[in-house]
C-alpha positions as CSV (number, residue, x, y, z in Angstrom):
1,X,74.8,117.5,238.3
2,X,76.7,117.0,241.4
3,X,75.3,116.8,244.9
4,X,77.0,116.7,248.1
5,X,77.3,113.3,248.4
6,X,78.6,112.3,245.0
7,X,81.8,110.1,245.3
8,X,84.3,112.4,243.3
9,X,86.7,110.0,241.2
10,X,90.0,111.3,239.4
11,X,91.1,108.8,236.6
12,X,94.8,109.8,235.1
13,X,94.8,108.9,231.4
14,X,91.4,108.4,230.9
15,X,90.9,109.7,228.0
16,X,91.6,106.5,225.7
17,X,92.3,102.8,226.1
18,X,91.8,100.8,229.6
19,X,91.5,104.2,231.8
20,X,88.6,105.5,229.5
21,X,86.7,101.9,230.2
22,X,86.9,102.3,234.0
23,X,85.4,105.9,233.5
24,X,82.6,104.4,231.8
25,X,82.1,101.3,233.8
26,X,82.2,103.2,237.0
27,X,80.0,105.5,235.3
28,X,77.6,103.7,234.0
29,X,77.5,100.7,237.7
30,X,77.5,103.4,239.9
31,X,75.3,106.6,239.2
32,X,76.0,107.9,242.4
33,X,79.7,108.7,241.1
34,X,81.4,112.0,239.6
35,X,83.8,110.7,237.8
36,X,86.4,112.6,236.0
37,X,88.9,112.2,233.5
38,X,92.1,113.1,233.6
39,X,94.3,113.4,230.4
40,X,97.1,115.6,228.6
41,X,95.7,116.6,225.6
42,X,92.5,118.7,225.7
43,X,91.0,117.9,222.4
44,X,91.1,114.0,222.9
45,X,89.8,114.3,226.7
46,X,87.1,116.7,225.5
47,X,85.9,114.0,222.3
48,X,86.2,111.2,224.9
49,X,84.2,113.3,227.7
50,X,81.0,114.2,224.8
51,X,81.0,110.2,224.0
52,X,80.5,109.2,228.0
53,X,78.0,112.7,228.2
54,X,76.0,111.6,225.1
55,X,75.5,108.2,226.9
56,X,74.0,110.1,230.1
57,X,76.6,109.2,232.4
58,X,77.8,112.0,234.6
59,X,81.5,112.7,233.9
60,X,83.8,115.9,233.4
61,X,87.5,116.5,232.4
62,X,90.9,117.8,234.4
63,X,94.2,118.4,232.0
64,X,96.8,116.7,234.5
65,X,100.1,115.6,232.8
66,X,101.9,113.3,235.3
67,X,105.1,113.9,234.2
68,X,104.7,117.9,234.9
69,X,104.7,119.4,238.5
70,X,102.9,122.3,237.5
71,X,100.0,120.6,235.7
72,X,99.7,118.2,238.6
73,X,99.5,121.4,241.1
74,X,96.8,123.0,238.8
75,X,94.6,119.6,238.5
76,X,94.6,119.2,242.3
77,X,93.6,122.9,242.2
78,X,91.1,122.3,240.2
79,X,89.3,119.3,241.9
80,X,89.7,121.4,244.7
81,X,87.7,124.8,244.0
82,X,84.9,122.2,242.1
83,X,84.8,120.3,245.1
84,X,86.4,120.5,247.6
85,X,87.7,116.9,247.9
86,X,88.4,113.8,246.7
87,X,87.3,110.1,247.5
88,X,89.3,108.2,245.1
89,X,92.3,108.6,243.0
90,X,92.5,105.8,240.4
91,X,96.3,106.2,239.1
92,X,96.2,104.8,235.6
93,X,98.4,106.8,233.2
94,X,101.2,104.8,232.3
95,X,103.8,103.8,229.0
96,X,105.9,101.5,227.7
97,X,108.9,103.0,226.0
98,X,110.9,100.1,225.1
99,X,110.8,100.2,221.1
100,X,108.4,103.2,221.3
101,X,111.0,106.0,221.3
102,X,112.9,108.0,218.4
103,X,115.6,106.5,216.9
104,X,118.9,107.2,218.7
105,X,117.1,107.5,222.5
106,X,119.8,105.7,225.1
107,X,119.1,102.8,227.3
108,X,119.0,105.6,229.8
109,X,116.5,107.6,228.0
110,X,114.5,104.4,228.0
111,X,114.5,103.6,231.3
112,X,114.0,107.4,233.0
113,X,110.9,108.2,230.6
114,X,109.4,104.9,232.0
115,X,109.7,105.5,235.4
116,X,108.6,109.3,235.0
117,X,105.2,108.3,234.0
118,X,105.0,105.0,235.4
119,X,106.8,105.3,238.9
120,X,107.8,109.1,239.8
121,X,104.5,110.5,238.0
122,X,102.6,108.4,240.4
123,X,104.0,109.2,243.3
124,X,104.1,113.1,242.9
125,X,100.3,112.7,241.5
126,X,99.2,110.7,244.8
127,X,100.6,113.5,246.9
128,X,99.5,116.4,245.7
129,X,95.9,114.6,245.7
130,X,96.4,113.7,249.4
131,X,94.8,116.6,251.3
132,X,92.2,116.2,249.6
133,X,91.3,112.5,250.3
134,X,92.2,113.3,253.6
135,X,88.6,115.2,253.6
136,X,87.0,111.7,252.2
137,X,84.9,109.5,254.7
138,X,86.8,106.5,253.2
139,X,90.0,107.6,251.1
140,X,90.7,105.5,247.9
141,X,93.7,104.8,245.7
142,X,94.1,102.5,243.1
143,X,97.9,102.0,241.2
144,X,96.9,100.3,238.3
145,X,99.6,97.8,238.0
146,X,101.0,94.8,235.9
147,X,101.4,91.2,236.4
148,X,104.7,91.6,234.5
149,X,105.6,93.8,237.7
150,X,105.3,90.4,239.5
151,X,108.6,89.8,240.7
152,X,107.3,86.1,241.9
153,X,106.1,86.0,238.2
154,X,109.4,87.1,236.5
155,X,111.3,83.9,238.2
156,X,108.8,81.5,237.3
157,X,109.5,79.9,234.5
158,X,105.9,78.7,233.9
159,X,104.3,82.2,234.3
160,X,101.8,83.3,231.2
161,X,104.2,86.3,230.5
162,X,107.8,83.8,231.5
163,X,108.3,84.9,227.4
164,X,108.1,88.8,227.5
165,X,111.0,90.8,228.2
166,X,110.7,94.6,228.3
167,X,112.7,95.0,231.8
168,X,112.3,98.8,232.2
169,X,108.1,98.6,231.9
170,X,108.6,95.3,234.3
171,X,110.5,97.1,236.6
172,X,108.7,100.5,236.8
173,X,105.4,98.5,237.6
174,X,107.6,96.2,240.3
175,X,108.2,99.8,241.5
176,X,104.6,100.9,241.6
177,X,103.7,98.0,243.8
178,X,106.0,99.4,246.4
179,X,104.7,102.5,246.4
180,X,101.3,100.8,246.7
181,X,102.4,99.5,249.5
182,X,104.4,102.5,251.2
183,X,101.1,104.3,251.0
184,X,98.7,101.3,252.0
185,X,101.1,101.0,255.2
186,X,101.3,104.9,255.9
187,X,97.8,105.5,255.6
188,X,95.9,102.0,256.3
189,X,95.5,102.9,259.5
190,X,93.4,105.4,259.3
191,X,90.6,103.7,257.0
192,X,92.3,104.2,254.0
193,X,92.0,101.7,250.5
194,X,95.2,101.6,248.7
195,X,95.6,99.0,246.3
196,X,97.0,97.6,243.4
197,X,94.9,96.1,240.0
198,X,96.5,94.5,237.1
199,X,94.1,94.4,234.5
200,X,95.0,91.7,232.3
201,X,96.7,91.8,229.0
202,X,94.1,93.7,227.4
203,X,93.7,94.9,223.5
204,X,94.1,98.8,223.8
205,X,96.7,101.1,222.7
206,X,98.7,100.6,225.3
207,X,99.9,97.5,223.8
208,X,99.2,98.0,219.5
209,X,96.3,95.9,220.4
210,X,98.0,92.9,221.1
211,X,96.4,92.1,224.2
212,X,94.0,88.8,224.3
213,X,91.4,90.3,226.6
214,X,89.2,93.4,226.1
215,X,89.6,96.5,228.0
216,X,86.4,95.9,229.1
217,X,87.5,93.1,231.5
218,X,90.5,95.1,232.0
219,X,88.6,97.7,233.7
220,X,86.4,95.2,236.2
221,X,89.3,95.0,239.0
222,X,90.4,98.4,239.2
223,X,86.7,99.3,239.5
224,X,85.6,97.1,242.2
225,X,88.9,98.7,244.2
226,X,87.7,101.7,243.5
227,X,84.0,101.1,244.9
228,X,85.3,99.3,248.3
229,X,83.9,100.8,251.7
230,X,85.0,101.0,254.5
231,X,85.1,97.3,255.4
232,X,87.2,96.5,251.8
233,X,90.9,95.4,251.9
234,X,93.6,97.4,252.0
235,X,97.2,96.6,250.8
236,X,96.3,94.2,247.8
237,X,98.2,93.3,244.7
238,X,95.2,91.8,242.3
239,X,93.5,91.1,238.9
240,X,90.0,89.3,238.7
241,X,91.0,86.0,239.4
242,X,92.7,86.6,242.5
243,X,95.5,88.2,245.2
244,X,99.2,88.1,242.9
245,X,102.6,87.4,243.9
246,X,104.3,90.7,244.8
């Protein structure tokens, strides 16, 4: 049940992988949250909604593809007549398409599905959210980023990920810290949080399960930017062990 002063949360891709674990952690650590998950397929976001419910944590669903307009105008709609507003958006849905496309899909193919979820998506997502965290007491947004975005990263030769190439992913996620950044300097002053996490190289989907950390862990730092108050900071670029090179 939601009262009036539930913090109303909107999670893209939630429905699996590292976005499901920050629905669950945030949750679980803070009761006084509404959190809801937003995915693309309905069947998958309603299994992954009963598993959080049968656990007794507070949680419902929105259908928002990122990559479509109109499902993005019909999710804000949504949040909307439920509630009227929202206090954080927690951008999370993202790919990598490099060696995960059809057989005969061009380099350009490649690179403009990438940046449709990872960068665009994003962007058209966050405004259509905006008048609505404009009615928040403190407004949240959290890009969930990469390390591999890291353009101080990519030219050090010594960096944990110096050996992994994929240069669309890298440079849609380089992309998403600038929009971080556009919106953390447009609305900043106004009391706004918008930040970016990096959750780690975590075992999910995402990656085939490659990952060496859990998705778990993955979810801790785009949590605690999602829980800031008013007195939190504002125009960050982070994972758990610290600020990251831009």
């Amino acid at each position: 049940m939601t009262s009036l002063d539930s913090t109303i949360v909107l999670i893209t891709g939630a429905n699996q992988g590292l976005g499901f674990e920050v629905a669950k952690k945030l949750a679980t650590d803070h009761p006084g949250y509404h959190v809801l998950l937003g995915y693309r397929d309905a069947a998958k976001g309603e299994e992954a909604i009963a598993k959080l419910r049968s656990q007794g944590l507070t949680v419902d669903g929105v259908i928002i593809d990122v990559t479509d307009d109109t499902s993005i105008q019909s999710a804000a709609k949504q949040v909307a007549d439920q509630f009227g507003r929202l206090d954080v958006l927690i951008n999370n849905a993202g790919v990598i398409t490099e060696g995960r496309l059809p057989e005969g899909t061009s380099l350009r193919q490649t690179w403009q599905a990438g940046f449709d979820i990872n960068t665009t998506g994003q962007v058209v997502t966050t405004e259509s959210f905006i008048p609505l965290l404009e009615k928040a007491a403190v407004p949240r947004i959290v890009f969930v980023s990469s390390a591999l975005g890291s353009c101080t990263g990519r030219l050090d030769p010594k960096d944990q990920f110096a050996a992994f190439q994929l240069p669309a992913y890298r440079s849609s996620k380089a992309a998403l810290n600038m929009i971080a950044c556009h919106y953390a300097n447009l609305y900043g002053p106004k009391g706004w949080k918008v930040n970016a996490s990096d959750p780690g190289f975590c075992a999910t989907n995402f990656n085939r399960f490659r990952g060496w950390g859990t998705p778990e862990s993955g979810a801790l730092q785009t949590v605690r930017l999602a829980t800031l108050d008013k007195d939190g900071p504002n125009g960050t670029f982070s994972n758990t062990d610290g600020p990251l090179g831009w």
